[in-house]
mmCIF file of the N, C-alpha and C atoms, coordinates in Angstrom:
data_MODEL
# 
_entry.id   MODEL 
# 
loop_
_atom_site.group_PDB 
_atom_site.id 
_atom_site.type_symbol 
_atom_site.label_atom_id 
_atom_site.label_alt_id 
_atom_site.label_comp_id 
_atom_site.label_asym_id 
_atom_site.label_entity_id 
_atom_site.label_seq_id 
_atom_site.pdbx_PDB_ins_code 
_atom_site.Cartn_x 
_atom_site.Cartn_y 
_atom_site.Cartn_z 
_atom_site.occupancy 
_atom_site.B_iso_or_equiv 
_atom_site.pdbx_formal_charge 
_atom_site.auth_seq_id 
_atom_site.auth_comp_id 
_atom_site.auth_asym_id 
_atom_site.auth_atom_id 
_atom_site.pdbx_PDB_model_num 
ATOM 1   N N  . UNK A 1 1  ? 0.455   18.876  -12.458 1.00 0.00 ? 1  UNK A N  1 
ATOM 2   C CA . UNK A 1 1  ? 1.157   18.506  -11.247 1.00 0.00 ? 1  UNK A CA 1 
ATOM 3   C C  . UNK A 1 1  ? 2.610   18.968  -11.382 1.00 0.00 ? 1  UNK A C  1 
ATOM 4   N N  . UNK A 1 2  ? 3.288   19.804  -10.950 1.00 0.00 ? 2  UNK A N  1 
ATOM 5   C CA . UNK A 1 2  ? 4.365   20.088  -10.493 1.00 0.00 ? 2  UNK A CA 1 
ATOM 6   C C  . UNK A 1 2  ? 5.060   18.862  -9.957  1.00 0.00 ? 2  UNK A C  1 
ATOM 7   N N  . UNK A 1 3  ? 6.559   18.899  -10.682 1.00 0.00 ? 3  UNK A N  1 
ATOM 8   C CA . UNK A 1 3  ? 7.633   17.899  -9.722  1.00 0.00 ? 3  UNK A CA 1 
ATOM 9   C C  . UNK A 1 3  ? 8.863   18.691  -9.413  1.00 0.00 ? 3  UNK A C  1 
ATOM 10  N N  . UNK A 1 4  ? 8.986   18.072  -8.688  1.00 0.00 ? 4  UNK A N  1 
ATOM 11  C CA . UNK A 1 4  ? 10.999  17.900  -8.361  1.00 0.00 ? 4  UNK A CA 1 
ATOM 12  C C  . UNK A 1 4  ? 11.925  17.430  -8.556  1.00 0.00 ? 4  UNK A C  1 
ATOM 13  N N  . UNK A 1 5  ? 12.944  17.625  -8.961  1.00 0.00 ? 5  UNK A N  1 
ATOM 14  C CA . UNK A 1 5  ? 14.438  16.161  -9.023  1.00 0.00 ? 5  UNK A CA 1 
ATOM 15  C C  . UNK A 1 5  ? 14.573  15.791  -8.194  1.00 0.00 ? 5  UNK A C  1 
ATOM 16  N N  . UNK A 1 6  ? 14.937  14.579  -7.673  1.00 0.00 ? 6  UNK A N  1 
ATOM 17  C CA . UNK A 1 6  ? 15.712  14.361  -6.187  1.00 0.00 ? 6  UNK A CA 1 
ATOM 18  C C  . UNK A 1 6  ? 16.203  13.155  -7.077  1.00 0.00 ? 6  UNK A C  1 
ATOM 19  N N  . UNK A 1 7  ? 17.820  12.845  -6.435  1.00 0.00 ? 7  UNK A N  1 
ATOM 20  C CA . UNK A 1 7  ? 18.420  11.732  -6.574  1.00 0.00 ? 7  UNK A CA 1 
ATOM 21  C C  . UNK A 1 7  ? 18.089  10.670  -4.975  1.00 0.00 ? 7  UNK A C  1 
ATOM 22  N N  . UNK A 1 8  ? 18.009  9.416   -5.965  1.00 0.00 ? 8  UNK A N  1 
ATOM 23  C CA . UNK A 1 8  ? 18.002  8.437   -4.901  1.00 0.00 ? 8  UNK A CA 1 
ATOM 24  C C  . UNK A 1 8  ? 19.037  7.250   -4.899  1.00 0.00 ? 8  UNK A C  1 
ATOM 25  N N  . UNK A 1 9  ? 19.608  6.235   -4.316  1.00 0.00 ? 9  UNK A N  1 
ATOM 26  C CA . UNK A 1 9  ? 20.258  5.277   -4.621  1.00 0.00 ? 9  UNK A CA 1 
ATOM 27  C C  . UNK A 1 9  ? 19.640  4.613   -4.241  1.00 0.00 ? 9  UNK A C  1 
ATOM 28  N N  . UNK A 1 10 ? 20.060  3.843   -4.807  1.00 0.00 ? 10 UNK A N  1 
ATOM 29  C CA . UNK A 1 10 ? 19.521  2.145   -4.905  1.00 0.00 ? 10 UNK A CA 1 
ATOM 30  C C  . UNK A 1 10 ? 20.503  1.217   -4.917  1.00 0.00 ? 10 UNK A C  1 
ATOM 31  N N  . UNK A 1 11 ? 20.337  -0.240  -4.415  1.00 0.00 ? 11 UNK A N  1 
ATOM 32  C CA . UNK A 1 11 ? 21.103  -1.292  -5.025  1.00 0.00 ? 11 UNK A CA 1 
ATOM 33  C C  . UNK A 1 11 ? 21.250  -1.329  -6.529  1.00 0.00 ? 11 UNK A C  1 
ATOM 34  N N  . UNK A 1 12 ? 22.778  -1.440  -6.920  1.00 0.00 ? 12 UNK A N  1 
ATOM 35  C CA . UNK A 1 12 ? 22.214  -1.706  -8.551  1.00 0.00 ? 12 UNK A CA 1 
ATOM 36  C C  . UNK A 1 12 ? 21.630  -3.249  -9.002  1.00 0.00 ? 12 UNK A C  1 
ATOM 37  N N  . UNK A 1 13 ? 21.615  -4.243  -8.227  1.00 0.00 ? 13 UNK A N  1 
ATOM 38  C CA . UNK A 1 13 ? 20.386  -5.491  -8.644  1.00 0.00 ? 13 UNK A CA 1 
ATOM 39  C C  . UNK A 1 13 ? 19.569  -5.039  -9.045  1.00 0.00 ? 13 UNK A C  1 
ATOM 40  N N  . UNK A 1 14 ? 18.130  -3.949  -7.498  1.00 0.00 ? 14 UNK A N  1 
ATOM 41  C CA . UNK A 1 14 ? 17.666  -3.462  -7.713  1.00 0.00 ? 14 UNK A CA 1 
ATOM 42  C C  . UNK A 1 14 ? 17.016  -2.915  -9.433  1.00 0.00 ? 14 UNK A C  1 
ATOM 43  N N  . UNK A 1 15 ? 18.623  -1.874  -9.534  1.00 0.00 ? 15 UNK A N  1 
ATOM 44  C CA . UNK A 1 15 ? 17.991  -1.054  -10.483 1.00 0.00 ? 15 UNK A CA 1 
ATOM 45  C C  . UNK A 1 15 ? 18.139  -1.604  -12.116 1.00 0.00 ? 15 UNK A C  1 
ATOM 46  N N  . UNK A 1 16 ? 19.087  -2.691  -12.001 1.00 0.00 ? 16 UNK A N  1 
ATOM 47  C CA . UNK A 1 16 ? 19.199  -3.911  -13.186 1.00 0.00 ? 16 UNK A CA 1 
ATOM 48  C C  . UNK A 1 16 ? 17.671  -4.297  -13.838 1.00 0.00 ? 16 UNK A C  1 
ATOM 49  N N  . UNK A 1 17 ? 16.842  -5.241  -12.412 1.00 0.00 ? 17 UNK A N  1 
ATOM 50  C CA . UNK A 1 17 ? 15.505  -5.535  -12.644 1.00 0.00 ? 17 UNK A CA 1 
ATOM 51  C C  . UNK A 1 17 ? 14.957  -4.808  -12.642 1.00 0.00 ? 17 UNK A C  1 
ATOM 52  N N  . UNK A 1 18 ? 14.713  -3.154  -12.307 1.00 0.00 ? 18 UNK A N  1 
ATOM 53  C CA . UNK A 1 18 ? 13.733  -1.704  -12.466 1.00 0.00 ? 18 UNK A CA 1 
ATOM 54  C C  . UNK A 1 18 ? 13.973  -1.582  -14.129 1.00 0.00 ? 18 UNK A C  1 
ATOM 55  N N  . UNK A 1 19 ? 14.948  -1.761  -14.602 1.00 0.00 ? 19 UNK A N  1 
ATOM 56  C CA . UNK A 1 19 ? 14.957  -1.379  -16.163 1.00 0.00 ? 19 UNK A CA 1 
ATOM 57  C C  . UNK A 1 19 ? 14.586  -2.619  -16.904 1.00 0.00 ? 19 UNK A C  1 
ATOM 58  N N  . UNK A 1 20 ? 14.570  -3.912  -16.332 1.00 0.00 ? 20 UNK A N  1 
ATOM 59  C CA . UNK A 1 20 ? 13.848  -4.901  -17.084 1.00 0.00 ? 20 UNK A CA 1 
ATOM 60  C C  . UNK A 1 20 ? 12.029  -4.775  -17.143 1.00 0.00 ? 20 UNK A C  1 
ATOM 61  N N  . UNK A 1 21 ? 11.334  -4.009  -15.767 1.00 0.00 ? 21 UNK A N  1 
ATOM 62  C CA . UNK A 1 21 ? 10.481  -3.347  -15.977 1.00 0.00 ? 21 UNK A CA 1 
ATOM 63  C C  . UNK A 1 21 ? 9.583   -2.651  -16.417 1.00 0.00 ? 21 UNK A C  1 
ATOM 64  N N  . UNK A 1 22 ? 10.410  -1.665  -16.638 1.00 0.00 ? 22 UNK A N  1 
ATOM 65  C CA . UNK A 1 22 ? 9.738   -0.348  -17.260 1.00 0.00 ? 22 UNK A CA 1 
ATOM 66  C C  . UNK A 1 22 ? 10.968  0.609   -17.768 1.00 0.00 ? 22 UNK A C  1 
ATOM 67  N N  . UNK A 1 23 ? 10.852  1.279   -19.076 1.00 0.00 ? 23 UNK A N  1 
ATOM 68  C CA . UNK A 1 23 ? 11.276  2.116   -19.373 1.00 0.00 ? 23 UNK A CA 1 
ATOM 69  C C  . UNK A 1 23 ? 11.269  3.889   -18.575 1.00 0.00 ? 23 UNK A C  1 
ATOM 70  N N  . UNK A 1 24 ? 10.135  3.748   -17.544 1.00 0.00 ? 24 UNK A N  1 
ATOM 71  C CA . UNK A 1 24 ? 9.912   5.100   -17.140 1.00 0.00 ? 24 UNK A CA 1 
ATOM 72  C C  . UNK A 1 24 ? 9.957   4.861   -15.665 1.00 0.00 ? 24 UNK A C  1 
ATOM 73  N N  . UNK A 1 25 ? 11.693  4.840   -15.646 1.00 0.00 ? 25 UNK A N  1 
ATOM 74  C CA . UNK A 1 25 ? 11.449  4.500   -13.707 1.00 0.00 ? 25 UNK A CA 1 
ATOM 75  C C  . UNK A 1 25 ? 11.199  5.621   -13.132 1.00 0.00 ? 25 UNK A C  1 
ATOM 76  N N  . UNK A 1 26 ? 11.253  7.008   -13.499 1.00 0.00 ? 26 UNK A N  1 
ATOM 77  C CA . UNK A 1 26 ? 10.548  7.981   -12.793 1.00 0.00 ? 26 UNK A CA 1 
ATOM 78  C C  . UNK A 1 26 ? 8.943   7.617   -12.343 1.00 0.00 ? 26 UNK A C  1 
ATOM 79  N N  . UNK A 1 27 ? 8.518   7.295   -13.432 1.00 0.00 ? 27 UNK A N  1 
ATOM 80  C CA . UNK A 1 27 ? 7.184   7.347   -13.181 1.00 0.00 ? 27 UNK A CA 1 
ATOM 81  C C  . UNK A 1 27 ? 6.719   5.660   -12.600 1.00 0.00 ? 27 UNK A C  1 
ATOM 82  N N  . UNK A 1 28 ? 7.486   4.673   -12.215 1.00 0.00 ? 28 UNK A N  1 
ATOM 83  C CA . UNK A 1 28 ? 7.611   3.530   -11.508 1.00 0.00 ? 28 UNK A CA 1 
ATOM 84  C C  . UNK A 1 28 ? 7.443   3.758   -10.225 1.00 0.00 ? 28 UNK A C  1 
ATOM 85  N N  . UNK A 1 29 ? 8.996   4.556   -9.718  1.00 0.00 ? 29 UNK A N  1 
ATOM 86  C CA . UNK A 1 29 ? 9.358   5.037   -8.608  1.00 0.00 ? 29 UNK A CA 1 
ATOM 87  C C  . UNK A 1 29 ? 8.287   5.827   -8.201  1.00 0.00 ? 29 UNK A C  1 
ATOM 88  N N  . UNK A 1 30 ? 7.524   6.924   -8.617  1.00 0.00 ? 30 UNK A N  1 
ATOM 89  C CA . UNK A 1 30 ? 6.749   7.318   -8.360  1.00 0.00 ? 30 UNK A CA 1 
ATOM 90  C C  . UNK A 1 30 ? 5.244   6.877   -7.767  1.00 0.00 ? 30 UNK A C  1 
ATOM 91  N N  . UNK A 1 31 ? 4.716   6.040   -8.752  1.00 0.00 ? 31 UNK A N  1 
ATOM 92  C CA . UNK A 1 31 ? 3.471   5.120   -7.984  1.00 0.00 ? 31 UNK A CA 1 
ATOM 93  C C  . UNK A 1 31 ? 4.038   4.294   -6.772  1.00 0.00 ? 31 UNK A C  1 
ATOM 94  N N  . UNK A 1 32 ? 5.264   4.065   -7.003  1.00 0.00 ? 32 UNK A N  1 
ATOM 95  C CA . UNK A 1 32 ? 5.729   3.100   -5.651  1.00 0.00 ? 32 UNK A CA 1 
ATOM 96  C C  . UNK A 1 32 ? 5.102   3.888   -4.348  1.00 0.00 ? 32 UNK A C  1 
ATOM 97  N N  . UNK A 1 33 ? 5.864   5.273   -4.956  1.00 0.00 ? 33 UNK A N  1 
ATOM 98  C CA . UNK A 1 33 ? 6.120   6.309   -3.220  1.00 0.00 ? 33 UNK A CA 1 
ATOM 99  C C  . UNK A 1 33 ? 4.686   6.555   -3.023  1.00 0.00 ? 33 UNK A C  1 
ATOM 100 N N  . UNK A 1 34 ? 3.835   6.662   -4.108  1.00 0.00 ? 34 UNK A N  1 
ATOM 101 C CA . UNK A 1 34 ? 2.399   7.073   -4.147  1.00 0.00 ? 34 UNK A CA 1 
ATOM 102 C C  . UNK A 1 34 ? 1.452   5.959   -3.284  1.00 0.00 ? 34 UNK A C  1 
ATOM 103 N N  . UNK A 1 35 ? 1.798   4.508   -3.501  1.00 0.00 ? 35 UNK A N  1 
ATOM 104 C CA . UNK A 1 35 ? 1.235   3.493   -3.038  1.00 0.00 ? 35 UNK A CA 1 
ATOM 105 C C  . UNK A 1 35 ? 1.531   3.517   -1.513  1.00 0.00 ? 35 UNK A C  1 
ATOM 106 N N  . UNK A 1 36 ? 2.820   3.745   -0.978  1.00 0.00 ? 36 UNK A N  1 
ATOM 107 C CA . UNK A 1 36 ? 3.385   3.846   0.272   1.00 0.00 ? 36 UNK A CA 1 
ATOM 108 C C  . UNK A 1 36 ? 2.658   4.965   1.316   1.00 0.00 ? 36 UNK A C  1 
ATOM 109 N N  . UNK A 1 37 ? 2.411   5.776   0.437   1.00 0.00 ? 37 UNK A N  1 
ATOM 110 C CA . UNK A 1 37 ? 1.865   7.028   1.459   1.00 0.00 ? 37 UNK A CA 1 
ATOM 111 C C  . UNK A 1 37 ? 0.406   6.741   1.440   1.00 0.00 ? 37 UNK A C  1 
ATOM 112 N N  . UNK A 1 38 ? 0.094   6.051   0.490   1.00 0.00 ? 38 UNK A N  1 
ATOM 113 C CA . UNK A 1 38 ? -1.636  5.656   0.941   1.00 0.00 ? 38 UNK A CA 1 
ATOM 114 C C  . UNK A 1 38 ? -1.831  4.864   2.051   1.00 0.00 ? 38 UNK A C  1 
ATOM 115 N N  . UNK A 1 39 ? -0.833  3.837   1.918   1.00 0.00 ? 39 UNK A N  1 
ATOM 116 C CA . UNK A 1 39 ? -1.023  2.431   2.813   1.00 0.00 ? 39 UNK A CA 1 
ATOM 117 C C  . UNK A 1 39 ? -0.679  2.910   4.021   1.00 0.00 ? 39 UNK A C  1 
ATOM 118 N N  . UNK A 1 40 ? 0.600   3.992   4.338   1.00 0.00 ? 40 UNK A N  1 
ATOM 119 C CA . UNK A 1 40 ? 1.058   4.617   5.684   1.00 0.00 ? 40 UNK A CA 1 
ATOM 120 C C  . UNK A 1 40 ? -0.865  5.475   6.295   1.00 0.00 ? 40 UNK A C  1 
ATOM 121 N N  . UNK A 1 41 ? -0.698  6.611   5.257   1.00 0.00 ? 41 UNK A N  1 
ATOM 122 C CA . UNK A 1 41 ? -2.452  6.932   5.690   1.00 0.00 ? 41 UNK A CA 1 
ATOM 123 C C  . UNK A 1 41 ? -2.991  6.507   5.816   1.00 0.00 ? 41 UNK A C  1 
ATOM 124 N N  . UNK A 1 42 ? -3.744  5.479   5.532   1.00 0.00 ? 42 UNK A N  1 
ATOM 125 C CA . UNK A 1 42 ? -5.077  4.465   5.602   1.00 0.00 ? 42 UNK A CA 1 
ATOM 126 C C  . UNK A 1 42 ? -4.497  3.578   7.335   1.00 0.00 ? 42 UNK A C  1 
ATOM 127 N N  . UNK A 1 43 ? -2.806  2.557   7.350   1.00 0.00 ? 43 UNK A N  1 
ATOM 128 C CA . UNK A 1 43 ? -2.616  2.925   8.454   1.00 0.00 ? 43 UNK A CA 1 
ATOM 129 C C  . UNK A 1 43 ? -3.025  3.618   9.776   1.00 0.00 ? 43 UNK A C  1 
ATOM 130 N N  . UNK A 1 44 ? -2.507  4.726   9.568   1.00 0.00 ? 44 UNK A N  1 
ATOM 131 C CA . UNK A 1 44 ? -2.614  5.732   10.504  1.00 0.00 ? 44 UNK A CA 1 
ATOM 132 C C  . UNK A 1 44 ? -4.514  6.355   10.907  1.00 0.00 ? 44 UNK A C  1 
ATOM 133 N N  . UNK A 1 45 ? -5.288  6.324   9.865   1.00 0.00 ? 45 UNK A N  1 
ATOM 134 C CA . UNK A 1 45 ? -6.626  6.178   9.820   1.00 0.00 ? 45 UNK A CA 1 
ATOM 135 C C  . UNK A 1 45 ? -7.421  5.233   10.897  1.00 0.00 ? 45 UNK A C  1 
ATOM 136 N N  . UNK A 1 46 ? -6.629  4.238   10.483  1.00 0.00 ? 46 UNK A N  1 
ATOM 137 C CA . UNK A 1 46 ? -7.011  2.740   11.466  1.00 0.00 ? 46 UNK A CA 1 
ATOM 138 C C  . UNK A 1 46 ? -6.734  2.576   12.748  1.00 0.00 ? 46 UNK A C  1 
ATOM 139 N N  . UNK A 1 47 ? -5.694  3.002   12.852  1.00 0.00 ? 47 UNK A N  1 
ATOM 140 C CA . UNK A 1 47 ? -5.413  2.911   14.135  1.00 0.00 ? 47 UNK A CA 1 
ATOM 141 C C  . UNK A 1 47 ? -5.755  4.107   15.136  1.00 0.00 ? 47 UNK A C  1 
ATOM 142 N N  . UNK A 1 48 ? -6.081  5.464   14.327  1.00 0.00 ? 48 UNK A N  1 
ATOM 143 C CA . UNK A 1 48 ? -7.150  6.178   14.953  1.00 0.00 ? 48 UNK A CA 1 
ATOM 144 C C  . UNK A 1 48 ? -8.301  5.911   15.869  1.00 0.00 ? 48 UNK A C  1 
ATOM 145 N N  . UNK A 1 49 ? -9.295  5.197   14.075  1.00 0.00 ? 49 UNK A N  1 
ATOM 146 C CA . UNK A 1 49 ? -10.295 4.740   14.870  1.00 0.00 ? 49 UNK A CA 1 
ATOM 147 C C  . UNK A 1 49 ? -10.390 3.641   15.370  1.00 0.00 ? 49 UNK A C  1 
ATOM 148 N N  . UNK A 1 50 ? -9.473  2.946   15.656  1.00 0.00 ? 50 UNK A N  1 
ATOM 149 C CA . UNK A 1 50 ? -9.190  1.787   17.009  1.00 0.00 ? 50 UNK A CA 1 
ATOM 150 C C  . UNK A 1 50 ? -8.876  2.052   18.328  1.00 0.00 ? 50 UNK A C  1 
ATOM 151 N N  . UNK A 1 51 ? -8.604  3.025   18.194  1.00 0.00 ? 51 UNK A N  1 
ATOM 152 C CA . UNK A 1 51 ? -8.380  4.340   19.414  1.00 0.00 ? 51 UNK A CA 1 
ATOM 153 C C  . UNK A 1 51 ? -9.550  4.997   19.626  1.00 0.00 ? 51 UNK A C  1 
ATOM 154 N N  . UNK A 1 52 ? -10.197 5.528   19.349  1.00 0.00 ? 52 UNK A N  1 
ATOM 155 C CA . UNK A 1 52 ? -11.634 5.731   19.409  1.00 0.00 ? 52 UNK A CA 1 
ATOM 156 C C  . UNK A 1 52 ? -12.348 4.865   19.775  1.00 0.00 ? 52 UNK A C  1 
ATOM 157 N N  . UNK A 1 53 ? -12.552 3.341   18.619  1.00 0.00 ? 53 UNK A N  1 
ATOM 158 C CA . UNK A 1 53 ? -13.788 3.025   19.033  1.00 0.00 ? 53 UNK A CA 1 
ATOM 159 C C  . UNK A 1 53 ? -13.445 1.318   19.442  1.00 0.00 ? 53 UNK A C  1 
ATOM 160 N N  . UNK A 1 54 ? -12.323 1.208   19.813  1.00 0.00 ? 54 UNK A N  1 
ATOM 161 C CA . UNK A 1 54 ? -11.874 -0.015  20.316  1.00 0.00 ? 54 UNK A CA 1 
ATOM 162 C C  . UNK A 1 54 ? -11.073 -0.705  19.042  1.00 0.00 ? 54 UNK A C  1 
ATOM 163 N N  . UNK A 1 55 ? -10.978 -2.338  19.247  1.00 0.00 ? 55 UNK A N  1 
ATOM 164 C CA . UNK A 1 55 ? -10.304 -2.740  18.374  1.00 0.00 ? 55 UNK A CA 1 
ATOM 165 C C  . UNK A 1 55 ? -11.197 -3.627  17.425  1.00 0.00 ? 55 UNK A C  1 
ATOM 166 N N  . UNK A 1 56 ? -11.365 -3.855  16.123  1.00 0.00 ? 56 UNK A N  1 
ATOM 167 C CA . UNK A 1 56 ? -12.202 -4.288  15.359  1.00 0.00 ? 56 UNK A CA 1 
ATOM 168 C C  . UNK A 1 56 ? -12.140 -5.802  15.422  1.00 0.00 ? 56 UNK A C  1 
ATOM 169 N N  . UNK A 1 57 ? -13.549 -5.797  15.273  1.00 0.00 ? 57 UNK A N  1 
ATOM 170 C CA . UNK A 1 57 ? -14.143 -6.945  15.670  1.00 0.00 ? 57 UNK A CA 1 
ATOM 171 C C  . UNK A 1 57 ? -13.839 -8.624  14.447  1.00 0.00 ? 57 UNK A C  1 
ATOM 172 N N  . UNK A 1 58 ? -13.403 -9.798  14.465  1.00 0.00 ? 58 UNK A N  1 
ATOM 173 C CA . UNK A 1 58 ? -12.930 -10.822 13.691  1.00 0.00 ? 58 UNK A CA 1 
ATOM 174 C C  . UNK A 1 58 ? -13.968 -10.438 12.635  1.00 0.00 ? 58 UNK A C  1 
ATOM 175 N N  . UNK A 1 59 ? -15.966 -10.097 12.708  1.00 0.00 ? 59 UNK A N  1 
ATOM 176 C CA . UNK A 1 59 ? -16.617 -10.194 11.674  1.00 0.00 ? 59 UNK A CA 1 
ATOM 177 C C  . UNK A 1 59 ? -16.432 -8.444  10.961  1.00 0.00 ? 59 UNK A C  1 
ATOM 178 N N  . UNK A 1 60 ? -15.926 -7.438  11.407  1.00 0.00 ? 60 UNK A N  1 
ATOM 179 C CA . UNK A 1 60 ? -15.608 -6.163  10.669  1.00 0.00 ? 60 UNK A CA 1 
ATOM 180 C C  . UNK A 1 60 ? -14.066 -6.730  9.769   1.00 0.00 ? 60 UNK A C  1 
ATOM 181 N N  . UNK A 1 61 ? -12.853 -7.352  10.955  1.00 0.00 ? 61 UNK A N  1 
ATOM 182 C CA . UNK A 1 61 ? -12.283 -7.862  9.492   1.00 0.00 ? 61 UNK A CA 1 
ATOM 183 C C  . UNK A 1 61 ? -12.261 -8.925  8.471   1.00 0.00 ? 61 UNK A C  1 
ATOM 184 N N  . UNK A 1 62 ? -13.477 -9.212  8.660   1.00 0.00 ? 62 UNK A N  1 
ATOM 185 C CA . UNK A 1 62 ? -14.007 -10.946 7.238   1.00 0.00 ? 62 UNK A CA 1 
ATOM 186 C C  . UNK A 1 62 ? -14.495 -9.570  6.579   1.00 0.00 ? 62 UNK A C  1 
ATOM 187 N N  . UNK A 1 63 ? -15.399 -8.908  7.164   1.00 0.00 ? 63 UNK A N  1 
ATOM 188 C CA . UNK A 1 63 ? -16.568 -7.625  6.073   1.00 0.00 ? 63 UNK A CA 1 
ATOM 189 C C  . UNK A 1 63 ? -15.410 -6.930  5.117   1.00 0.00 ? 63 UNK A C  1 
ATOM 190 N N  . UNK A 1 64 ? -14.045 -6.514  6.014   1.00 0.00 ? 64 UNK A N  1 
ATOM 191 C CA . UNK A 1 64 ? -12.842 -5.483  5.431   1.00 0.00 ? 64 UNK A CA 1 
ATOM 192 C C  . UNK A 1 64 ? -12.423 -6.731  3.844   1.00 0.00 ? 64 UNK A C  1 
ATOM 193 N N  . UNK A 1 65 ? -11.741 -7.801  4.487   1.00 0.00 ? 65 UNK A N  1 
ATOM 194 C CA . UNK A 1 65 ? -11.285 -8.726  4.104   1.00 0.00 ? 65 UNK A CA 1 
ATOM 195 C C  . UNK A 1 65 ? -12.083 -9.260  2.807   1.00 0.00 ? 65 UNK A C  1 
ATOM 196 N N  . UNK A 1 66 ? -13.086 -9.368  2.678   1.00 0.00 ? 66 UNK A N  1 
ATOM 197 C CA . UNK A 1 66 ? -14.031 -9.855  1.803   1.00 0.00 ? 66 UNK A CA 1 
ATOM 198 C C  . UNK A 1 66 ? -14.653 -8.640  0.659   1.00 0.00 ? 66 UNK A C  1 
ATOM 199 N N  . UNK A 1 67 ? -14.066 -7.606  0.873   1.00 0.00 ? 67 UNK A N  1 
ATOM 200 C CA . UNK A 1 67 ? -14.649 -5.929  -0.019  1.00 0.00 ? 67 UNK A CA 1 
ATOM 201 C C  . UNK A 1 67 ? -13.371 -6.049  -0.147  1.00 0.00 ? 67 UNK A C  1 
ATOM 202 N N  . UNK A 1 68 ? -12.153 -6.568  -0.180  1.00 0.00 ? 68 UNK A N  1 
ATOM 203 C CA . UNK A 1 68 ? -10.944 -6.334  -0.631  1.00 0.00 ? 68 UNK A CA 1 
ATOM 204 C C  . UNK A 1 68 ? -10.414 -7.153  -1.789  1.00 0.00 ? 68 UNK A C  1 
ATOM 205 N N  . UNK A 1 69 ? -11.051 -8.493  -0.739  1.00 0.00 ? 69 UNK A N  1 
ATOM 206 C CA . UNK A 1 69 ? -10.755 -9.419  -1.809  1.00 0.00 ? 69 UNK A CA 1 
ATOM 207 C C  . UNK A 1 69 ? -11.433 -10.501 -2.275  1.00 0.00 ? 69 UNK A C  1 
ATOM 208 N N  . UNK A 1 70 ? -12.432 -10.333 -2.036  1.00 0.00 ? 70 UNK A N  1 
ATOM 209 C CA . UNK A 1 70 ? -13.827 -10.998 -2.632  1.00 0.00 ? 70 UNK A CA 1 
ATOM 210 C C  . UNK A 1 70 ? -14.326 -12.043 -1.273  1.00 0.00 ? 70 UNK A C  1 
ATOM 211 N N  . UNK A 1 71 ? -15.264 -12.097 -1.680  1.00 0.00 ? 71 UNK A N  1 
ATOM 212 C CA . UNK A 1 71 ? -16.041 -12.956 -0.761  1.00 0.00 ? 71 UNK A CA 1 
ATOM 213 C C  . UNK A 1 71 ? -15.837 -14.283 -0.165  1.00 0.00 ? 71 UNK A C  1 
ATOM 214 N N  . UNK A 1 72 ? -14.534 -15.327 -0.627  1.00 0.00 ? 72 UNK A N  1 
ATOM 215 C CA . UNK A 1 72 ? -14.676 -15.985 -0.550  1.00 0.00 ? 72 UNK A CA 1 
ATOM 216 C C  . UNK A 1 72 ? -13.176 -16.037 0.659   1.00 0.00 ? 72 UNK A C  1 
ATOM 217 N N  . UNK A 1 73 ? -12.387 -14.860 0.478   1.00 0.00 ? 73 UNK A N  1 
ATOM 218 C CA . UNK A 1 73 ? -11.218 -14.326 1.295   1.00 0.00 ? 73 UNK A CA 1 
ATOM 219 C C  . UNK A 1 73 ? -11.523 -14.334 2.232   1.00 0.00 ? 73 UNK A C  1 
ATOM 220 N N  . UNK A 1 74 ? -12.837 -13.600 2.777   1.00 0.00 ? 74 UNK A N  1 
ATOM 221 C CA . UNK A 1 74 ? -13.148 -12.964 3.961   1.00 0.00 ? 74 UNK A CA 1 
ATOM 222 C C  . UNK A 1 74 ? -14.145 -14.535 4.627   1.00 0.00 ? 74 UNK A C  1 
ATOM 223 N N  . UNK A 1 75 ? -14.789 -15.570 4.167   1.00 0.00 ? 75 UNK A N  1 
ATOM 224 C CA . UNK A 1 75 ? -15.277 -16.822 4.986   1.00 0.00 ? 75 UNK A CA 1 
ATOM 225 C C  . UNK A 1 75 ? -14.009 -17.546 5.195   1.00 0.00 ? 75 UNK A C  1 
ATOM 226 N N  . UNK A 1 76 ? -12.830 -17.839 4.941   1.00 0.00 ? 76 UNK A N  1 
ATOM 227 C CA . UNK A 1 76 ? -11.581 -18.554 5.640   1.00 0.00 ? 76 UNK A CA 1 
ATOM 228 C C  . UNK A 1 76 ? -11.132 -17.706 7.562   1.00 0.00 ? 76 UNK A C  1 
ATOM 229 N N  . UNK A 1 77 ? -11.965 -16.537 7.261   1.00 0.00 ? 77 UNK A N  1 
ATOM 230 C CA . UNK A 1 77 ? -11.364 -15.200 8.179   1.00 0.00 ? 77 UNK A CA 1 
ATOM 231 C C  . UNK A 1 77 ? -11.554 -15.870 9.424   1.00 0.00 ? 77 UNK A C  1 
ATOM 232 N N  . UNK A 1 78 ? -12.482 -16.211 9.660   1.00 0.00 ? 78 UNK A N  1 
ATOM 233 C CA . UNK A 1 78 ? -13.595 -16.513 10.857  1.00 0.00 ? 78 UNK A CA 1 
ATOM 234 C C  . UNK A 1 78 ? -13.001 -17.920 11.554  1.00 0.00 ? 78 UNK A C  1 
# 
């Protein structure tokens, strides 16, 4: 995988508790941005097919809800 430099700022609080963390805030910072662009895609996925095929139904999100976070997440849903 190929990278890039880029500088970023931060609060230094922030970056106080990032080094109580982890020694490798590159690679911190990195899964962060990695986690963000999944959740934006998957997002944007959804609201596709809610556009398509209407808006999902309370028992599709107990089914979502319950494959996420176990079975017992998704019976409070309802």
């Amino acid at each position: 995988m190929s990278t890039t430099r880029i500088t970023v700022t931060l609060p230094t609080e922030q970056v106080d508790e990032l080094r109580k963390l982890t020694d490798n805030v590159s690679g911190y910072v990195a899964a962060a941005v990695a986690r963000q662009i999944r959740h934006e895609l998957l997002g944007e996925d959804l609201r596709r097919y809610q556009e398509d095929h209407g808006p999902f139904t309370e028992e599709e999100l107990a089914r979502a809800r319950a494959d996420l976070f176990g079975e017992q997440a998704g019976a409070g849903a309802a």
